[in-house]
C-alpha positions as CSV (number, residue, x, y, z in Angstrom):
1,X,-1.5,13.2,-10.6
2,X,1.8,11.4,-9.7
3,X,2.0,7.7,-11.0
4,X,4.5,5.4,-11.2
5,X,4.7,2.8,-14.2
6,X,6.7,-0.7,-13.2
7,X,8.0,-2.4,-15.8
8,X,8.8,-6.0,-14.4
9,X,10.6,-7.6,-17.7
10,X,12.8,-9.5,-15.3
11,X,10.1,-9.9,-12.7
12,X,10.0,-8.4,-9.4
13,X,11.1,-8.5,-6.0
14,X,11.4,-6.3,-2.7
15,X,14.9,-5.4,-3.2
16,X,14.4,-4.7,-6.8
17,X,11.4,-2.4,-6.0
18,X,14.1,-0.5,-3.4
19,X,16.8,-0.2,-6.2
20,X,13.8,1.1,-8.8
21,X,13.1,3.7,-5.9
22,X,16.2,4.9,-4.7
23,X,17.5,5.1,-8.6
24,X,14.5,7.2,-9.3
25,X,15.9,9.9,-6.4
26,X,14.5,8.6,-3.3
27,X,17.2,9.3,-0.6
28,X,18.6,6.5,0.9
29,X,19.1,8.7,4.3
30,X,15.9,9.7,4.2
31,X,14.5,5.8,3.9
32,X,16.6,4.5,6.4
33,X,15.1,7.5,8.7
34,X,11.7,6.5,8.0
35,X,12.5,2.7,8.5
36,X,13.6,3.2,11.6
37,X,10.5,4.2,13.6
38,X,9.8,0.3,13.3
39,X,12.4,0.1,16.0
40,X,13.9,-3.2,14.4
41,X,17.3,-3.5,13.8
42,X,18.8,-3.1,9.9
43,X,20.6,-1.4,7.8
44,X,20.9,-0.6,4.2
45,X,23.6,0.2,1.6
46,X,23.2,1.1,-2.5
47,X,25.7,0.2,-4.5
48,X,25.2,0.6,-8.6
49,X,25.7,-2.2,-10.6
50,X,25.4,-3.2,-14.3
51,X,22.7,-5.4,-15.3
52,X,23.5,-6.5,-19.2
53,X,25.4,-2.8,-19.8
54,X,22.4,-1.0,-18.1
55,X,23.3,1.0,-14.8
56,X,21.4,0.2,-12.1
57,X,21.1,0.2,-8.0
58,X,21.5,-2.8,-5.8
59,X,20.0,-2.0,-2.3
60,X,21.1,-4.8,0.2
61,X,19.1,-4.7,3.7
62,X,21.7,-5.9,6.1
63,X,20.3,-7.9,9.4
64,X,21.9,-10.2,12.0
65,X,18.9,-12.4,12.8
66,X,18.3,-15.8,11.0
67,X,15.5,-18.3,10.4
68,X,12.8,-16.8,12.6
69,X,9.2,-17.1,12.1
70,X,6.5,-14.5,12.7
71,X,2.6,-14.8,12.3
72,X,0.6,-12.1,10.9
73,X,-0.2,-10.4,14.1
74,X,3.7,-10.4,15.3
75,X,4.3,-8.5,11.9
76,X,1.3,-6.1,12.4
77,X,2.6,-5.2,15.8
78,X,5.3,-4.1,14.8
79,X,4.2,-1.9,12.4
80,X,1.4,-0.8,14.3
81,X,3.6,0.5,17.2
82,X,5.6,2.3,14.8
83,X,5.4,6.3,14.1
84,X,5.1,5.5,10.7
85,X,2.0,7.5,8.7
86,X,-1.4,5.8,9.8
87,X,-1.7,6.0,5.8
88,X,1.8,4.2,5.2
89,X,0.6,1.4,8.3
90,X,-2.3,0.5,6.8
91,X,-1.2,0.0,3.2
92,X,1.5,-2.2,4.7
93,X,-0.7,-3.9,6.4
94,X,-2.7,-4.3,3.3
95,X,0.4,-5.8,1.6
96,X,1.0,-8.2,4.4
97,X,-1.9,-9.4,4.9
98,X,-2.8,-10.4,1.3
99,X,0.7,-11.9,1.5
100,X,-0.6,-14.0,4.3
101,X,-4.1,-15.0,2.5
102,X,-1.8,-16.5,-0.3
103,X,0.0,-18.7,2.2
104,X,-3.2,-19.9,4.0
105,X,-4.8,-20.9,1.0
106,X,-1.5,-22.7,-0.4
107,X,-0.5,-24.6,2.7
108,X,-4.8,-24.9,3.6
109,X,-4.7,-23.3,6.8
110,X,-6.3,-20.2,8.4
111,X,-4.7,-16.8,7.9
112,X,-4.4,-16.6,11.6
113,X,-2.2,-19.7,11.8
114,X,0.2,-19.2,8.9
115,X,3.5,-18.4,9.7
116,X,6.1,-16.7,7.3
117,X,9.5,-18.3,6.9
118,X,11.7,-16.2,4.8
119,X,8.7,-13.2,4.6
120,X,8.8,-13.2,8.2
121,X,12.4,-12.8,8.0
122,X,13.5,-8.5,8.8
123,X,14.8,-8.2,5.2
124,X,11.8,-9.4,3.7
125,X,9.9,-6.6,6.5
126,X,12.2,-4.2,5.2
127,X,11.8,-4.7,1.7
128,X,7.7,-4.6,2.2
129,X,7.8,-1.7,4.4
130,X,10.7,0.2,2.8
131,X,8.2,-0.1,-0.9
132,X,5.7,1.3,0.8
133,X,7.1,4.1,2.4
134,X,9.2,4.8,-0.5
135,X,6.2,5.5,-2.7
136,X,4.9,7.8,-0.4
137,X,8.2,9.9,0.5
138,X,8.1,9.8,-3.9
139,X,4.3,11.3,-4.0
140,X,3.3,8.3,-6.0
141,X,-0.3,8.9,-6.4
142,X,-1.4,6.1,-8.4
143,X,0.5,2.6,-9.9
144,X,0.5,1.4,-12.7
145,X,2.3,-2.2,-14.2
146,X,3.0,-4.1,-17.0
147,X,2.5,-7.7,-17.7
148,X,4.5,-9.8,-15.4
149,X,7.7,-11.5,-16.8
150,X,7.8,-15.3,-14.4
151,X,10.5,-18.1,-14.3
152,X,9.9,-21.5,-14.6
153,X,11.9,-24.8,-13.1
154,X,12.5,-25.0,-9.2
155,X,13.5,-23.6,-6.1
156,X,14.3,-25.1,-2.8
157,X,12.4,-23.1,0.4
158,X,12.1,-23.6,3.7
159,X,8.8,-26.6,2.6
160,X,11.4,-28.2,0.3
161,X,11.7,-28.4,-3.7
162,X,8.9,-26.1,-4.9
163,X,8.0,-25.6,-8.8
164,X,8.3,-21.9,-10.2
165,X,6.7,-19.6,-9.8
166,X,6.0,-20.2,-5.9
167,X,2.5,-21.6,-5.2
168,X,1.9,-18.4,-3.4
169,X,3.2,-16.2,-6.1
170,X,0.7,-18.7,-8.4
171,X,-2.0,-17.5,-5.9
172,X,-1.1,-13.7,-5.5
173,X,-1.1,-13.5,-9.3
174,X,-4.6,-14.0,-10.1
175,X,-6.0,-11.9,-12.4
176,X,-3.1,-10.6,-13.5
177,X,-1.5,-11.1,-16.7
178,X,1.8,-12.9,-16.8
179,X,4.2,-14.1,-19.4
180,X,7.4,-16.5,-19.2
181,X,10.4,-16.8,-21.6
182,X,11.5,-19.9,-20.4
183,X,14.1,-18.3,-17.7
184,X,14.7,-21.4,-14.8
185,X,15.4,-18.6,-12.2
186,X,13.1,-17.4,-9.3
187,X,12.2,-14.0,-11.2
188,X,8.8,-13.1,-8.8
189,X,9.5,-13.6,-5.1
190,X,6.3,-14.0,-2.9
191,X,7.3,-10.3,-1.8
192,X,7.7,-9.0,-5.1
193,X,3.8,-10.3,-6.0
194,X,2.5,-9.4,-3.0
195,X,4.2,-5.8,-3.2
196,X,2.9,-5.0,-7.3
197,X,-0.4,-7.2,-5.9
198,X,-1.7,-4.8,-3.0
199,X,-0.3,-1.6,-4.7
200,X,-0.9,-1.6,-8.0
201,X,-4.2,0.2,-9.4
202,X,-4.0,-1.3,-13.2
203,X,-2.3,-3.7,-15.0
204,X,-1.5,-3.4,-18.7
205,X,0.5,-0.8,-21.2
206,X,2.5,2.1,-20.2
207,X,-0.2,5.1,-19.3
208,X,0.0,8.2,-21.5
209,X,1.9,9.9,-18.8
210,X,5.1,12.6,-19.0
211,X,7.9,11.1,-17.0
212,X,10.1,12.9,-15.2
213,X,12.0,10.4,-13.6
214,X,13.3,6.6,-14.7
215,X,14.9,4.2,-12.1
216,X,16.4,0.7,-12.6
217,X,16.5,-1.7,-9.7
218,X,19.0,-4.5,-9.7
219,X,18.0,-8.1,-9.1
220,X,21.2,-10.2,-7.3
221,X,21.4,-12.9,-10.3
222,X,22.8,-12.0,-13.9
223,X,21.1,-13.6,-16.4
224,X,20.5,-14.0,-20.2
225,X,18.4,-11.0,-19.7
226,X,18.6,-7.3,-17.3
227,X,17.7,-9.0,-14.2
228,X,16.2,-5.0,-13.5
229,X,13.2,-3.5,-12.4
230,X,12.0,-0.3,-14.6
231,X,9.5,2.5,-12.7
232,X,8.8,5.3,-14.7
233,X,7.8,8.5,-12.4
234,X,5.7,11.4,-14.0
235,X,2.6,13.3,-14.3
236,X,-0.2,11.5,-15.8
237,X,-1.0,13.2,-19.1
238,X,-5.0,14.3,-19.3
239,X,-6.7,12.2,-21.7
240,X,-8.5,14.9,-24.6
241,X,-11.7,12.9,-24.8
242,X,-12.4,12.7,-20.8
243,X,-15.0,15.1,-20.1
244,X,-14.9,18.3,-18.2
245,X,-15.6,16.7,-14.9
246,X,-13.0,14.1,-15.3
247,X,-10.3,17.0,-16.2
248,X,-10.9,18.9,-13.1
249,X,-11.1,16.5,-10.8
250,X,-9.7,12.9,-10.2
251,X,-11.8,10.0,-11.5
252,X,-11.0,7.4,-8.5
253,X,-12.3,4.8,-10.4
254,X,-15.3,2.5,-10.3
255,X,-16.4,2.0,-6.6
256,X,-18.5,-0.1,-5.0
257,X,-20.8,0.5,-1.8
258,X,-22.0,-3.1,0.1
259,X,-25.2,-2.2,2.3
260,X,-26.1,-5.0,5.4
261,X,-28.7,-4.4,7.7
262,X,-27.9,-6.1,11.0
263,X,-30.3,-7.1,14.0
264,X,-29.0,-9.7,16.0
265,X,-25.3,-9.2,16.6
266,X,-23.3,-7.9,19.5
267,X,-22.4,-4.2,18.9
268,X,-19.0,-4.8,20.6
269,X,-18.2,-7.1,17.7
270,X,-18.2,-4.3,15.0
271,X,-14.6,-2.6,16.0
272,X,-12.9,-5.3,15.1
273,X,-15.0,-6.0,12.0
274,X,-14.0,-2.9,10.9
275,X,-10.5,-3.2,11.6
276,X,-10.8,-6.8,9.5
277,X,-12.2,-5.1,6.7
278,X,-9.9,-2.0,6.1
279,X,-6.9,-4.5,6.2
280,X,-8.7,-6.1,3.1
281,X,-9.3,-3.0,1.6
282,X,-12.3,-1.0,2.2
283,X,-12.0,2.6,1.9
284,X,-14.8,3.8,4.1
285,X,-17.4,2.3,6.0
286,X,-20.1,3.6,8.6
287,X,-23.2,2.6,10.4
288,X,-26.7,4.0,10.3
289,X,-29.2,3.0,13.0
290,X,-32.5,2.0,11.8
291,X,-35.6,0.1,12.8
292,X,-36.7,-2.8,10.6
293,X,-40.0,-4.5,10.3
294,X,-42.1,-5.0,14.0
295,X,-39.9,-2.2,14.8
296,X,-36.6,-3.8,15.5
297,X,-33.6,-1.8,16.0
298,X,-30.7,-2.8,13.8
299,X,-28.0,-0.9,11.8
300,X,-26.5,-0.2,8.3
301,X,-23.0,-1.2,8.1
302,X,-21.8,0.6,5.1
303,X,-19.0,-0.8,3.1
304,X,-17.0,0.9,0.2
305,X,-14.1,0.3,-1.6
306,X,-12.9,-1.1,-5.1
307,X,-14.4,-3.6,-7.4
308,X,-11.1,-5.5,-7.1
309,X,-11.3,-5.7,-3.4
310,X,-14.9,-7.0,-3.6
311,X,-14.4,-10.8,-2.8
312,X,-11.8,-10.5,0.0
313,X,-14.7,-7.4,1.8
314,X,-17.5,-9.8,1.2
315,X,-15.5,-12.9,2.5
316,X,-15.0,-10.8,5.9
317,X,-18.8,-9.8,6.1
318,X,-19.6,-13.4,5.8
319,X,-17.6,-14.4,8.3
320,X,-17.9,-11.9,10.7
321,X,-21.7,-10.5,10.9
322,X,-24.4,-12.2,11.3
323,X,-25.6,-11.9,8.2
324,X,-26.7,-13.5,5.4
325,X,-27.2,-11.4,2.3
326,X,-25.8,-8.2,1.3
327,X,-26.5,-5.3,-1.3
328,X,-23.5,-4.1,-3.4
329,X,-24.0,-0.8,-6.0
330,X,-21.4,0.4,-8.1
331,X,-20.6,4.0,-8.4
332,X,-18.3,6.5,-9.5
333,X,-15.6,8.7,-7.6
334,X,-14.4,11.8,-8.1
335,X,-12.0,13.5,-5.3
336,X,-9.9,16.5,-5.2
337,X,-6.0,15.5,-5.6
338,X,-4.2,15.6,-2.2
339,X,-0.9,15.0,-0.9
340,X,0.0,14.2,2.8
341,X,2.7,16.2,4.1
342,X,4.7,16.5,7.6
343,X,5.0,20.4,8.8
344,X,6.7,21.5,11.5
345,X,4.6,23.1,14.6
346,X,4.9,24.4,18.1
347,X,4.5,20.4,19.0
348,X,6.8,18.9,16.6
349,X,6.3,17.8,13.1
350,X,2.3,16.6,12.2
351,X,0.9,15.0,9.0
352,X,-1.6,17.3,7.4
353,X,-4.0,16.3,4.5
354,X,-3.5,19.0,1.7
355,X,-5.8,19.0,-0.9
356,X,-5.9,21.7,-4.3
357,X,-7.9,22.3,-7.1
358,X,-6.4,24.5,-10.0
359,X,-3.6,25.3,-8.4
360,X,-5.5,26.5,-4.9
361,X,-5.5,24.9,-1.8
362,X,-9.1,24.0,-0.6
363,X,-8.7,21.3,2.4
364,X,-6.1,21.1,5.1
365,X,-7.0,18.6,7.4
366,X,-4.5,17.2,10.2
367,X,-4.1,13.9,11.1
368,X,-6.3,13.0,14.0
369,X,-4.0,10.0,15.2
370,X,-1.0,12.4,15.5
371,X,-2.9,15.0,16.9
372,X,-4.8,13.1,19.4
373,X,-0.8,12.0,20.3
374,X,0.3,14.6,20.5
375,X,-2.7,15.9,23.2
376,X,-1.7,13.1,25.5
377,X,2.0,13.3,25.1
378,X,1.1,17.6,26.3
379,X,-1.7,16.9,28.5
380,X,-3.7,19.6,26.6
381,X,-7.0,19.7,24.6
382,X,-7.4,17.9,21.4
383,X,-9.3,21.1,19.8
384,X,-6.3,23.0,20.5
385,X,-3.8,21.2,19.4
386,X,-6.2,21.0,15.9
387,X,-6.3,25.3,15.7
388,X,-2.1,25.3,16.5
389,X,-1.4,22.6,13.6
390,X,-4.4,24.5,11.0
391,X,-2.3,28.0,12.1
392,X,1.2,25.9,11.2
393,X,-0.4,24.6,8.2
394,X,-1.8,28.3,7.0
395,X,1.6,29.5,7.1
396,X,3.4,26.5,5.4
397,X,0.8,26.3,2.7
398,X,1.1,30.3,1.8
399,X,4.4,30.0,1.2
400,X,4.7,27.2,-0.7
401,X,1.4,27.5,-2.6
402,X,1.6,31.2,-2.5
403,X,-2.3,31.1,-2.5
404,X,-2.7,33.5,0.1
405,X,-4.0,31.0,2.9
């Protein structure tokens, strides 16, 4: 499995995450490319820099605009328009909106009503959007982080004099384990937090893991310290005492399954339920018509995710359903490693799902959002465009797997 390890000794920010990426190989071309199915106008340059006699890159997002505001559902529309990866959309999402929780609960308001000053700002979408994608043009699997380095003093915003870290930052931190050397600089940005927040899987010392690539991101400021942001890149190494199980397949960590049986609630109300609850996290969920005592008819909605997510996935079901208790089991998860890849077929280039065991492909499953597209945009069957991207990706995967597929 691919992980990434970010070493934050000097904090974090979106730029910094950028620099990290594009010093561990990620082409800057290749970003911008990506970047651009938002349809926003930017640009970015690299430049390397030294940080305290360590070479590092600087990525600046250029943009022309100044001091507007956006809300969450500006900011989701814009990604959500995109041609961005449904995959890449919805972990932005993810990002954003946890970004936006923060705020509510700082300035005690609803997430609905908060409005982003300098994170609504296209650099700071850039920087959120450009991580993101980054990680995934990278194969980053799984992240990892150390401890969080945080500056103290003050900073003036757009609400005034604030104390460091930002209130938000305060909020998007919890749980996580933080230090301070008694820097008076801005070191974590509420982008920054909210980036390592949403995306990172564990927090703590650097993984047994055998890196294959190192990049250092520049922060703007020199101080007493790098002002740089480490990511280590490699495999992570097999642990000798997991058991068989665990070394053939990957342990997805401790999951958790919420069970609610529902009677007396609109059924129109549960697409956007859903969509609430995969922007805080869930992985799956699914509902199971039942009848409940004096033979009502009702549903299972079926929740799962990760124990981290828990709180935010129960806050939604609360809100939401009509409901007013709910059943949560803990479980583990094993799935086959997979990557998502873009081939080329007779309709243009399509994701497709590819995942191997032991070095053979198993699974190839195309994207149904670009496939159901790309049926529209050629006025032909969906089941057809499915068997002309599965014969594409049978003759990319045999060549590049050489599995005989």
């Amino acid at each position: 499995m691919k992980i990434a390890y970010f070493q934050c000794v000097a904090g974090i920010s979106g730029d910094m995450v950028l620099g990290s990426l594009v010093d561990n190989g990620l082409k800057l071309n290749v970003l911008k490319e990506e970047l651009m199915k938002l349809r926003i106008p930017f640009d970015l340059e690299a430049e390397k820099v030294m940080k305290r006699g360590i070479c590092c890159t600087k990525v600046n997002v250029i943009v022309k605009e100044e001091h507007v505001h956006r809300h969450l559902s500006d900011i989701k529309a814009i990604v959500e328009e995109s041609e961005l990866n449904p995959e890449v959309k919805e972990r932005i999402i993810q990002v954003f909106t946890r970004l936006a929780e923060a705020e509510a609960k700082v300035h005690n308001t609803t997430v609905e009503s908060i409005h982003f000053h300098e994170v609504g700002a296209l650099d700071s979408i850039i920087d959120i959007c450009g991580s993101v994608i980054g990680m995934n043009l990278l194969g980053v699997e799984k992240v990892y982080s150390s401890p969080i380095h945080v500056g103290t003093g003050f900073v003036e915003c757009a609400h005034g004099i604030i104390p460091l870290p930002a209130p938000a930052v305060i909020e998007l931190l919890k749980g996580v384990e933080v230090y301070s050397k008694g820097i008076e600089k801005e070191l974590v940005t509420p982008t920054g937090a909210a980036i390592i927040t949403t995306l990172c899987d564990e927090f703590g010392k650097i993984p047994n893991m055998n890196i294959e690539t190192c990049g250092y991101g520049a922060g703007t400021r020199d101080l007493e310290i790098p002002n740089l942001l480490r990511v280590c890149i490699g495999e992570l190494a097999n642990n000798k005492e997991e058991n068989t199980l665990e070394q053939e397949f990957i342990k997805n960590g401790e999951a958790i399954k919420i069970e609610v049986n529902i009677d007396d609630m609109n059924p129109q109300f549960y697409e956007y339920i859903s969509e609430r609850l995969f922007s805080v996290g869930a992985r799956d969920l699914f509902l199971q018509p039942i009848y409940m005592k004096k033979n009502r008819a009702a549903n299972i909605l079926c929740v799962t995710g990760q124990h981290n997510n828990l709180d935010k996935i129960l806050k939604v079901i609360f809100e939401e359903t009509t409901t007013i208790g709910v059943k949560v089991f803990k479980f583990d998860k094993y799935v086959i490693p997979y990557k998502i890849e873009k081939i080329n077929t007779d309709l243009g280039k399509i994701s497709v799902k590819i995942a191997k065991h032991r070095g053979k492909v198993l699974n190839i499953s195309p994207e149904y959002s670009e496939c159901s597209a790309k049926a529209r945009e050629y006025d032909i069957p969906l089941k057809k465009v499915y068997d002309i991207v599965k014969e594409s990706a049978n003759r990319y995967v045999g060549k590049k797997y050489n599995n005989g597929r």
